[in-house]
C-alpha positions as CSV (number, residue, x, y, z in Angstrom):
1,X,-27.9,-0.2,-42.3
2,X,-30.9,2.0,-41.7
3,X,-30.2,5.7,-39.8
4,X,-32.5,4.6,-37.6
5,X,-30.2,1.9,-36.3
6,X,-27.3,3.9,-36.9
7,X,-28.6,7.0,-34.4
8,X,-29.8,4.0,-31.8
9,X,-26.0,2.2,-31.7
10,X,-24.1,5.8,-31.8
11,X,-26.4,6.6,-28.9
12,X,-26.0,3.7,-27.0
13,X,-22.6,3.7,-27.5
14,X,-21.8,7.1,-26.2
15,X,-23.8,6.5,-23.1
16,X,-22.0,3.5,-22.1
17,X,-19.0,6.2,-23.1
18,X,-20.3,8.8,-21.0
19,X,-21.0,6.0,-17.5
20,X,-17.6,4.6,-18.1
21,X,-15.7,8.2,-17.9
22,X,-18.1,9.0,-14.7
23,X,-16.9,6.0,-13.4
24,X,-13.5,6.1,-14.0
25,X,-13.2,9.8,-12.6
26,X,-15.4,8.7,-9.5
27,X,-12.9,5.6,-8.8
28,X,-9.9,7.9,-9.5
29,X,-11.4,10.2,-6.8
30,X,-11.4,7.5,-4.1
31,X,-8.3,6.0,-4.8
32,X,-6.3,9.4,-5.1
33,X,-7.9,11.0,-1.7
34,X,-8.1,8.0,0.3
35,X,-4.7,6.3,-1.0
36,X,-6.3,3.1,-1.7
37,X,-4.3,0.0,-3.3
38,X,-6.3,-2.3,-4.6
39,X,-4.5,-3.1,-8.1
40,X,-1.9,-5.6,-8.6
41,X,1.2,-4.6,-10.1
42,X,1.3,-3.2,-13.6
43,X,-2.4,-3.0,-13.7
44,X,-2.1,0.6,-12.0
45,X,-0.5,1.7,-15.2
46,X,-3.6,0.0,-17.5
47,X,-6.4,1.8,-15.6
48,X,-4.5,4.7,-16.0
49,X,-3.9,4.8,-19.7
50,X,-8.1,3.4,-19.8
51,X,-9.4,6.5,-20.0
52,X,-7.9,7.1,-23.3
53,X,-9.7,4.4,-24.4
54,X,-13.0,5.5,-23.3
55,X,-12.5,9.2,-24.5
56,X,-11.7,7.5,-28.2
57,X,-14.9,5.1,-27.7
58,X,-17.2,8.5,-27.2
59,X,-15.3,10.5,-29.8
60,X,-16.2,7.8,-32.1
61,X,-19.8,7.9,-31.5
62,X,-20.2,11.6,-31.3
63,X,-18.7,11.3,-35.3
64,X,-20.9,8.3,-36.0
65,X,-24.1,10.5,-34.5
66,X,-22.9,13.7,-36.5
67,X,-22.6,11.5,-39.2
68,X,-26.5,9.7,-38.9
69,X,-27.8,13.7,-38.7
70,X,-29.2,13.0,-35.3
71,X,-32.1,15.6,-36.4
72,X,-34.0,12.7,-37.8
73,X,-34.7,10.7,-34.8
74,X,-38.1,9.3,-34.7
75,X,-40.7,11.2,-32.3
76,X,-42.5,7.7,-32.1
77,X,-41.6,5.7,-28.7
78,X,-39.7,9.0,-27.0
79,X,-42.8,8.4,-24.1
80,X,-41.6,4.9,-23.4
81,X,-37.8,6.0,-23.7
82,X,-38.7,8.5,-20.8
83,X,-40.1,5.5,-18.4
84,X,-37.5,3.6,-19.2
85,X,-34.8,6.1,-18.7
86,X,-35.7,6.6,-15.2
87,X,-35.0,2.9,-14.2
88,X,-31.6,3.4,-16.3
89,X,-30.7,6.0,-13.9
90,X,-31.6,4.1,-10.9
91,X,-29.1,1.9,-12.4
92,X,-26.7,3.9,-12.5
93,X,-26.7,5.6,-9.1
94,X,-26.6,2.2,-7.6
95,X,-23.5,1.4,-9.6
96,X,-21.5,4.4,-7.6
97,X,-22.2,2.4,-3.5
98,X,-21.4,-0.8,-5.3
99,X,-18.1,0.5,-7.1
100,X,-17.2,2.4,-3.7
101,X,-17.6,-1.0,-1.7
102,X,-15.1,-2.9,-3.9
103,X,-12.5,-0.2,-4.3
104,X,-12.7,0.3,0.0
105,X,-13.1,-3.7,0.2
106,X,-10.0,-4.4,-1.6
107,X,-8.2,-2.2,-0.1
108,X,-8.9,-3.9,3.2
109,X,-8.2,-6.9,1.9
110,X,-4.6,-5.6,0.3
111,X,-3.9,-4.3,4.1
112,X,-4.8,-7.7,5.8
113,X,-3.1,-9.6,3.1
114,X,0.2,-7.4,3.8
115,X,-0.1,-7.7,7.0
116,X,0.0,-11.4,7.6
117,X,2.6,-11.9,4.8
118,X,4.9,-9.4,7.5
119,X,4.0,-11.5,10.6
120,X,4.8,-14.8,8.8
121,X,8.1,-12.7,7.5
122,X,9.1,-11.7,11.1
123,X,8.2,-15.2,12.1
124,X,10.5,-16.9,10.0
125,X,13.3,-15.1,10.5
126,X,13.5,-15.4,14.1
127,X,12.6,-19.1,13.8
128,X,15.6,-19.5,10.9
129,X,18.1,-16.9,12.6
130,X,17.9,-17.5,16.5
131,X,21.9,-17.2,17.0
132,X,21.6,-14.1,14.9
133,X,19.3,-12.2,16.5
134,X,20.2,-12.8,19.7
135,X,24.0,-11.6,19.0
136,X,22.3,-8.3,17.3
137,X,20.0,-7.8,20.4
138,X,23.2,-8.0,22.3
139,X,25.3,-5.6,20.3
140,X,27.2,-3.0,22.4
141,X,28.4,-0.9,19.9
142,X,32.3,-2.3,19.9
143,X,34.5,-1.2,17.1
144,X,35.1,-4.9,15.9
145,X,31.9,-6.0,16.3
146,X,30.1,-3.4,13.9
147,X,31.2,-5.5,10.6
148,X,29.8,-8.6,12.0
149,X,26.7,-6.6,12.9
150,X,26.5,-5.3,9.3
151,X,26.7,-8.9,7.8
152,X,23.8,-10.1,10.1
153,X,21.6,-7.3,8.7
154,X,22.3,-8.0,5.3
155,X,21.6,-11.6,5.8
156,X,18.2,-10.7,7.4
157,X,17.1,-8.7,4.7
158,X,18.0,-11.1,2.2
159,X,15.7,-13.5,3.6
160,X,12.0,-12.2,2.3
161,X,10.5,-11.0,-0.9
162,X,7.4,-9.8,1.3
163,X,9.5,-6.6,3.0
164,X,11.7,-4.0,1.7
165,X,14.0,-3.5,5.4
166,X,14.3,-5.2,8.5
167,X,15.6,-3.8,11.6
168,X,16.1,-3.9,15.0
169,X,14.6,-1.9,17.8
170,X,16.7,-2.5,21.2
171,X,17.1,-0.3,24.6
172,X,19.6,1.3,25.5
173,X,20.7,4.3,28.1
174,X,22.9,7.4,26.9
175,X,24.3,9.3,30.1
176,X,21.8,7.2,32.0
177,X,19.0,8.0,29.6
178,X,16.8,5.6,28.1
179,X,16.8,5.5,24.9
180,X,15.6,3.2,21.9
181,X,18.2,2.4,19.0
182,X,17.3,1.0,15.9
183,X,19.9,-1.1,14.1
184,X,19.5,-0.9,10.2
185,X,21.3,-1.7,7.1
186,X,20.9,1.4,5.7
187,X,22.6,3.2,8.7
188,X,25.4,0.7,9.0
189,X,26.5,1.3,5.2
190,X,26.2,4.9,5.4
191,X,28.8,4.7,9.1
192,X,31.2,2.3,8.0
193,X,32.6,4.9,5.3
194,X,33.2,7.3,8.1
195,X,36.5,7.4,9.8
196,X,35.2,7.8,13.0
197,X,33.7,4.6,14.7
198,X,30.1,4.5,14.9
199,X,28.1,5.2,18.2
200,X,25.0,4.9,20.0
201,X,23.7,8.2,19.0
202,X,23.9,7.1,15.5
203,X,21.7,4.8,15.7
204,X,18.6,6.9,17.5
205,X,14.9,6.0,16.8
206,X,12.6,8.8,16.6
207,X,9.1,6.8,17.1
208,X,5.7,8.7,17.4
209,X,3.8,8.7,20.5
210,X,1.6,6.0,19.7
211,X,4.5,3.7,18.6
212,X,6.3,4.3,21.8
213,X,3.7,3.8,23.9
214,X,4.1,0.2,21.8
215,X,7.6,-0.3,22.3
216,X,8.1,0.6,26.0
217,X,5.5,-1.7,27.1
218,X,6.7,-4.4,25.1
219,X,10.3,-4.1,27.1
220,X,9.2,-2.8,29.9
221,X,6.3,-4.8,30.6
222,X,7.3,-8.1,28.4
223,X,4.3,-8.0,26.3
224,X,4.3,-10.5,23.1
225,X,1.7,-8.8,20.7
226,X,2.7,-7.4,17.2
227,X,2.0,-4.1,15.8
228,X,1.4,-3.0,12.1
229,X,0.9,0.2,11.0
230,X,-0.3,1.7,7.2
231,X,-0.4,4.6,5.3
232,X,-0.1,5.7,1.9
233,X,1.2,2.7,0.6
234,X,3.9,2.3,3.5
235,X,3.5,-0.8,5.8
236,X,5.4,-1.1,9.4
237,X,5.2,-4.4,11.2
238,X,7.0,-4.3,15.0
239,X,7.2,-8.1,16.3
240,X,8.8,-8.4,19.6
241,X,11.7,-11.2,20.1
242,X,12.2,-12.5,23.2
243,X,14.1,-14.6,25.2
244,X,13.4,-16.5,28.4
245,X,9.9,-14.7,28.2
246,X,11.5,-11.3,28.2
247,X,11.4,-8.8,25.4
248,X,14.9,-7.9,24.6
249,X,14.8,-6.4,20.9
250,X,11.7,-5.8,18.4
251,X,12.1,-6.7,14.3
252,X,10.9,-3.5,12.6
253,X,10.1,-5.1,8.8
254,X,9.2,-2.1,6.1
255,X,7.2,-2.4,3.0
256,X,6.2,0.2,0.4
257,X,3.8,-1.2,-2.5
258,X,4.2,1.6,-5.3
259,X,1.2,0.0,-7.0
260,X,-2.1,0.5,-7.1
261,X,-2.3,4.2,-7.0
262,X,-2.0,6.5,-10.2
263,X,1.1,8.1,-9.9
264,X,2.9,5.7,-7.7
C-alpha cells in the first residue's frame, strides 16, 4: 500500500478517534450532572468500558501515522482539505444538540415509562388485594394483629417486578395529634425482633413539604389523583385507596433503577 494511503487511513482514523472520545466525555458530562438513565441494564457497564476501546482505536493510528513518517504528506490538495474541513466541523458541532436531545429525550421517556409501569402496579394490587388493603388501612396497632399485618405486606410486595417496596400511608392522631404513619415491610421485620410490642410512633412518616401538602388533601379533602416523584434514579409513586369515595390510606410503591448511570 502506498504512504500516501497509509497517512490518509491513520488520519482518518484518529479523527473518528479523537470525535468519538469528545463525544463520549460530553455524554458522560450530561449523564453524571444531570443523573440521566437512559441505558438498559448491563449496557451502562459497555459504555463504560467503550472508552477503552476508543483510546486503543487512536493509539493505533497515532503508531500507524508515526509509522507512515507523516513528514511526507503531499502539499498538493491541502487548499481544498481546508474548505472542506470547515463543513466537517459544522458537522461536528451539530452532532453535540443532536447527542444532548437523545440523552435528555430518553431520559424522559425512561421517567414516563416508570411511571406508568407504578400506576398500573398500584392499580393491580388494589384491584387483586381489596380485603387486604382494607384490613391494613384499618390496622390499629393490636399486639395480635401485627403478624397478620406483616404477612399482608409481604404478600403485597411480592406481587410486582416493576417496584422494589410498597407501603402504606394512613392517618392517625398521637395525644390527639395528627399524624401520618407509614406501614412497611422493612419496619415490621426490624419490630417484630424486639421484645417490646410495636407502636404508633414506630411507624412515623417524615414527608417533605411538597408531599404533605399531597397527602393531607388527599384525606382530608378525598381527592383521587396520583403522585410520582424522581430523582437520581429513585422513583416514588403515592396512589390514594379509597373506599365509599373517601380516601382512607395511600400505596407508597418505591423503585430504584441502578442502571443507566456510570457508577451505579
Amino acid at each position: 500500500m502506498e504512504l500516501k494511503k497509509i497517512v490518509k487511513i491513520s488520519n482518518i482514523i484518529g479523527l473518528i478517534s479523537i470525535l468519538l472520545l469528545m463525544y463520549w466525555v460530553f455524554s458522560f458530562v450530561l449523564i453524571e450532572v444531570f443523573g440521566l438513565k437512559v441505558f438498559r441494564e448491563h449496557m451502562t457497564g459497555m459504555f463504560g468500558l467503550s472508552i477503552l476501546g476508543i483510546l486503543a482505536l487512536m493509539a493505533g493510528a497515532l503508531m500507524l501515522n508515526i509509522m507512515a513518517n507523516l513528514t511526507r504528506i503531499a502539499e498538493r490538495g491541502q487548499q481544498a482539505t481546508v474548505v472542506g474541513g470547515k463543513k466537517l466541523i459544522h458537522g461536528v458541532l451539530l452532532v453535540f444538540p443532536l447527542l444532548a436531545a437523545i440523552l435528555f429525550g430518553g431520559n424522559y421517556l425512561t421517567i414516563q415509562k416508570k411511571q406508568q409501569l407504578l400506576e398500573h402496579s398500584a392499580q393491580s394490587l388494589i384491584q387483586d388485594n381489596q380485603q387486604q388493603v382494607a384490613w391494613l388501612a384499618g390496622y390499629r396497632f393490636a399486639p395480635k394483629q401485627f403478624q397478620t399485618a406483616k404477612e399482608i405486606l409481604i404478600l403485597l410486595n411480592k406481587q410486582g417486578r416493576s417496584f422494589n417496596q410498597v407501603s402504606l400511608i394512613v392517618p392517625d392522631k398521637i395525644n390527639g395529634k395528627p399524624v401520618l404513619l407509614n406501614l412497611s415491610l422493612d419496619k415490621m421485620a426490624y419490630l417484630g425482633d424486639k421484645t417490646q410490642p410495636a407502636g404508633k410512633s414506630d411507624f412515623l412518616y417524615a414527608a417533605d413539604l411538597a408531599e404533605r401538602d399531597y397527602l393531607n388533601a388527599a384525606f382530608r379533602q378525598h381527592a383521587n389523583a396520583s403522585r410520582f416523584d424522581h430523582a437520581n434514579g429513585h422513583y416514588v409513586l403515592l396512589y390514594p385507596y379509597q373506599k365509599d369515595g373517601k380516601t382512607v390510606g395511600v400505596l407508597r410503591l418505591s423503585d430504584y433503577q441502578a442502571y443507566g448511570k456510570l457508577g451505579s
